[in-house]
N, C-alpha and C positions, 0 to 999 in steps of 0.2 A: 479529566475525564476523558524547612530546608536548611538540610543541616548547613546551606552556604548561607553567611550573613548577605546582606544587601551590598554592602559596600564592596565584599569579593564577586556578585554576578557582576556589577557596576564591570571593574575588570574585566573578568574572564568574555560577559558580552565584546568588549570593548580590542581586546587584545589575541583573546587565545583561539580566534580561529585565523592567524595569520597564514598557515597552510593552506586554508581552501581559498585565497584572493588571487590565486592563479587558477583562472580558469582552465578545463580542458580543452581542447581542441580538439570536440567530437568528431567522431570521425559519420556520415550525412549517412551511411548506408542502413543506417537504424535509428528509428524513432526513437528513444528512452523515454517512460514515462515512470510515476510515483503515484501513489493513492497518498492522499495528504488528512493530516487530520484536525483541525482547527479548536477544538471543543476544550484545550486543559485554558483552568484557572492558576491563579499564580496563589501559595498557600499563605495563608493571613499572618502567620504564627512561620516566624523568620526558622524557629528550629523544630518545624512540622514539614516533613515532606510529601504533604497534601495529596495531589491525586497518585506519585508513585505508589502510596500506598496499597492500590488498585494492580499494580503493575508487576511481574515478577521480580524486576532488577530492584525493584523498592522493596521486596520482602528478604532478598540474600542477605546471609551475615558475611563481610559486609557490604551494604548496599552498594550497586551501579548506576549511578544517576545520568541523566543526560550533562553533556558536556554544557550545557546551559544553565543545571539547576533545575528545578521543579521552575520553571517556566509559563508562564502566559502569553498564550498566542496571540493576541493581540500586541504583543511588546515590539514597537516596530526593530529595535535590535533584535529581536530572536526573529523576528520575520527576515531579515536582512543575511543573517546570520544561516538561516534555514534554505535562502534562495543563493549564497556562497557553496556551502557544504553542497547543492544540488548543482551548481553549474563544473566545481572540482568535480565531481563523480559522471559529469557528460548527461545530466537528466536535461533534459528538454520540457519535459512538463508535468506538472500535478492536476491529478484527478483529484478534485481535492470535497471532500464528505459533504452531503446535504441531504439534512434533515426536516426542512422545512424552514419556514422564515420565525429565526430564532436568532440568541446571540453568536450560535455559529455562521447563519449567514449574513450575519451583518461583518463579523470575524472577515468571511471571504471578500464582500464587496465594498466594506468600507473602510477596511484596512489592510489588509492583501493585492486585491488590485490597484487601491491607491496610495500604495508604498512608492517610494522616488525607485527602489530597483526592480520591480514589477515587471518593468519591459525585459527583463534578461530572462525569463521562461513564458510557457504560456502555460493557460490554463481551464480545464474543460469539468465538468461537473460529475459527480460520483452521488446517482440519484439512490438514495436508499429506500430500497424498496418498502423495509420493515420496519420504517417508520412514518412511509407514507398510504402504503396501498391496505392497513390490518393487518391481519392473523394469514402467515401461510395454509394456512387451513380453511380461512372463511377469508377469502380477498375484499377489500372494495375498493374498485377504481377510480373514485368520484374524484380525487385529489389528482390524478393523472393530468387531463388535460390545464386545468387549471394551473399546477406546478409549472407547466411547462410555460404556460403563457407569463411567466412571473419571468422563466430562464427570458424569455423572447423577449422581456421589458427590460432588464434588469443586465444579463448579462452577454448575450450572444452577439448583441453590435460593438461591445468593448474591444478596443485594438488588440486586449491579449490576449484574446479566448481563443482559445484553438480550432483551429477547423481544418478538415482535411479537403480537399478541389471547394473549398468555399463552404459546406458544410460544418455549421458547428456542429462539434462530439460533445456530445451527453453515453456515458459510462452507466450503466443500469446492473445495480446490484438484483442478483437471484433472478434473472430474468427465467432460470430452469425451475424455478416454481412458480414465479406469479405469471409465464408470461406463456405456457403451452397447451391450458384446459382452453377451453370455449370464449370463455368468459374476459379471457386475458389479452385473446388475440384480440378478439371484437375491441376490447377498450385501444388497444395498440393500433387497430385500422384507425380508428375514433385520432388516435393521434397524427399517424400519417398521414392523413387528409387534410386537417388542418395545416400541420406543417412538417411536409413531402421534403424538405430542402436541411435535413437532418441526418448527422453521421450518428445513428447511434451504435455501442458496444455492447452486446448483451454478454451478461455474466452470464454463460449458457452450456458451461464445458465441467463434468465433474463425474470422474470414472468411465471406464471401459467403453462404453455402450453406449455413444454419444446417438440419437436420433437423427438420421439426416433430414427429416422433416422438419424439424425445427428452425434451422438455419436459413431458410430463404428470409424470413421477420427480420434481420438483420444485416447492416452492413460489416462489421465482424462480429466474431464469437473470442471471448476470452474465460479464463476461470481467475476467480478473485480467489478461490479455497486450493489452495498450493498443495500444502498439508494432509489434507482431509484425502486426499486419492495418492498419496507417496510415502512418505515417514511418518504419517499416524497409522497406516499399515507395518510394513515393517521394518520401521528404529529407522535411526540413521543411517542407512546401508546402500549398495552399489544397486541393491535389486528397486529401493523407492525411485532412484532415480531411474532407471529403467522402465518402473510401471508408469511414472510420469510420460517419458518420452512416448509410450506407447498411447496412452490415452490420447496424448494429442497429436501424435499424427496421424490417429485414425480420425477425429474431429475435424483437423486442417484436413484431410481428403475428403469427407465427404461435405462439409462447407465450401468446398473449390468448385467442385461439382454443381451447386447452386450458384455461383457466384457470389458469395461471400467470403471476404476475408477471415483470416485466423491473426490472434494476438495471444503469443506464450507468454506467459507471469512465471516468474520465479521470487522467490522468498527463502532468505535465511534461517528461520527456524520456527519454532510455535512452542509457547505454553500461555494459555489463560488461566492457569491453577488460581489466582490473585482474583477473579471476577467468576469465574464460572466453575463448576463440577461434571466431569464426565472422561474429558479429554488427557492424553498422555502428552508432556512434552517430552520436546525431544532439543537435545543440543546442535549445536551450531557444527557436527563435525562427523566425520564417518567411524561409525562404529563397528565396522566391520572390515577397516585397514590401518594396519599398525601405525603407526606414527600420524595419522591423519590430527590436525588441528584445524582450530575455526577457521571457520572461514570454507573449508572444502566442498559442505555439501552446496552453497551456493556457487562456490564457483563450477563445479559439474553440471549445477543446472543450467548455467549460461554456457560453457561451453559445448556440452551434450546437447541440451534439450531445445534452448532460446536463440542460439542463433543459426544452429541447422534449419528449426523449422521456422524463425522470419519470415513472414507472408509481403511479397511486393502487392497482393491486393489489396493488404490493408500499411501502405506505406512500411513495411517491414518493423513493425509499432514492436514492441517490447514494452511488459509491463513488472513493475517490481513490487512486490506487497510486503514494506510497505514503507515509504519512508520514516513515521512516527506513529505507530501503533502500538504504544507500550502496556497497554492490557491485554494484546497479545501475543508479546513478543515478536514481534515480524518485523520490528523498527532496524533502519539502517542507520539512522540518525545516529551521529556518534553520542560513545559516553565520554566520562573520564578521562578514561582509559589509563589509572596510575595503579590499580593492582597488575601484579608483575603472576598471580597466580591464580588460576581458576578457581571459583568456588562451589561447591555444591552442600551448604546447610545453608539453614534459613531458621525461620523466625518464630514458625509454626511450634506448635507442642513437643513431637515429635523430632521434629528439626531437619525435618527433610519434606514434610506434604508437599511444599512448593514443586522442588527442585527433583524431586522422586532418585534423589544422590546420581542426576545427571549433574555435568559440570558445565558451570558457565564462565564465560571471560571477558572482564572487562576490557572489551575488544578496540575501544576509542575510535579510533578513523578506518578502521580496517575495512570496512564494507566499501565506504568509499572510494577507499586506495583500491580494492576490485573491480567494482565499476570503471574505476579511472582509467585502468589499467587492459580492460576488455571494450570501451567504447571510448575513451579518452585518446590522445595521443599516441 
């Protein structure tokens, strides 16, 4: 939320990610982080690939699976395995999902932080709004303070939570709808008072026309929705990256002006066609320059967009969406990576709904080796 038997993950856990046991040698002038997502099950049925199902790379003909398998996050090997792959790519730390105390947060604290390599990143909480505060449309706050008094028990004294000048960072999903009517502030003062001694992120940046009133509620502003203000606009091209850059350094200037920090997010691509109806994907490449292959439009957005505008107010943080988000394709996490050729049918009727005959590639380490290669050594 497998076509490998058990005795092949046994392996491949065990062996195939000997590439990522050298670490990078980040380079300190940039935070790197990751939204992390704790929530899959491991599929019952050895030759069922359970929640890919859900997933685009799980609908291609043929499938792109994680270099893990249909995976369960609780597997301390994939956990291990998860926190290698992020220290080769130079992340520093995962925001990693919370929905409330369920089995994903038990997933976070009682098996993530208490993994033996646990100390090699840290980690700060990715509070979702929309599964905590109601209906964007009809909020209700009651869960707010409460939630937090759980983080203040549970997680914020642990040696590897993240904190910036001694502040622990909690990451706040949609903060630009639950958190700018009347109703939203007042619950956020409700919180600040209690507890004043909090980095928080507000998800607060999305299109043009950023409000500078917004931004004092904050100690920075980032955008979780990449996508949503770039290449679901228009396609894969030189101008998405452009309207990105623009959005946010109008955002970063008038958040400077308050003293608030700015935090760019970049992300590799998007399609939810597998979970959701409405949305275009779009491939991993520019479509509007000849020869371009995966991997380009993320690298433009680190080079263009992410580390131009790097904010020293908010530790020059970088945020990537998404390490394992495979319902909506934004995942860096590697796959396979043993087709040699891009695919664009799928599984659907038609044999394209998924894929809309954009091409995808099983890209294996490739994200990584980006990462590694712009914040790494």
């Amino acid at each position: 939320m497998k076509h490998i038997l058990i005795t092949t993950i046994v392996i491949v856990l065990g062996v195939a990610f000997m590439p990522f046991l050298c670490e990078a040698q980040t380079s300190k002038s940039n935070m790197l982080g990751a939204y992390y997502y704790p929530w899959y099950d491991a599929s019952k049925n050895e030759d069922d690939i359970g929640w890919m199902k859900r997933a685009l790379r799980g609908r291609l003909k043929p499938t792109q699976l994680p270099k893990l398998g249909v995976y369960d996050s609780r597997d301390p090997k994939v956990i291990e395995n998860h926190i290698e792959q992020s220290k080769y790519a130079g992340i520093d730390f995962w925001s990693v999902s919370w929905w409330g105390k369920n089995r994903q947060d038990e997933t976070f604290k009682d098996h993530i932080l208490k993994h033996s390599d646990a100390a090699k990143l840290k980690y700060a909480v990715l509070y979702e709004s929309t599964g905590r505060l109601g209906s964007m449309k009809s909020p209700n706050y009651k869960n707010l303070v409460p939630d937090f008094d759980y983080f203040n028990e549970q997680y914020f004294d642990h040696p590897h939570y993240l904190k910036i000048n001694g502040k622990p960072v909690v990451f706040i999903y949609l903060t630009r709808v639950y958190f700018r009517a009347n109703a939203g502030k007042e619950a956020l003062e409700s919180l600040r008072r209690k507890y004043p001694n909090l980095y928080i992120v507000g998800d607060d940046v999305f299109g043009p026309n950023y409000p500078a009133s917004a931004a004092s509620q904050w100690n920075a502003i980032t955008a979780y929705d990449v996508y949503g203000q770039s290449t679901k606009i228009t396609g894969g091209t030189k101008a998405g990256i452009e309207r990105l850059k623009k959005n946010y350094s109008a955002a970063k200037r008038k958040a400077n002006k308050v003293g608030t920090g700015f935090v760019p997010a970049i992300a590799p691509g998007y399609n939810d066609r597998a979970v959701r109806k409405g949305n275009p994907g779009r491939s991993r490449f520019f479509t509007d320059v000849e020869g371009s292959k995966g991997g380009d439009l993320f690298r433009a957005m680190i080079k263009d967009v992410a580390i131009p505008l790097a904010d020293p107010k908010a530790k020059s943080m970088i945020m990537v969406t998404s390490f394992n988000e495979w319902y909506e394709d934004t995942q860096i996490e590697a796959t396979g990576g043993k087709a040699s050729d891009p695919v664009s049918k799928d599984d659907s009727d038609s044999g394209n709904y998924f894929t809309e005959d954009n091409l995808y590639y099983d890209y294996g380490s490739l994200y990584l080796d980006i990462l590694r290669s712009e914040f790494g050594q």
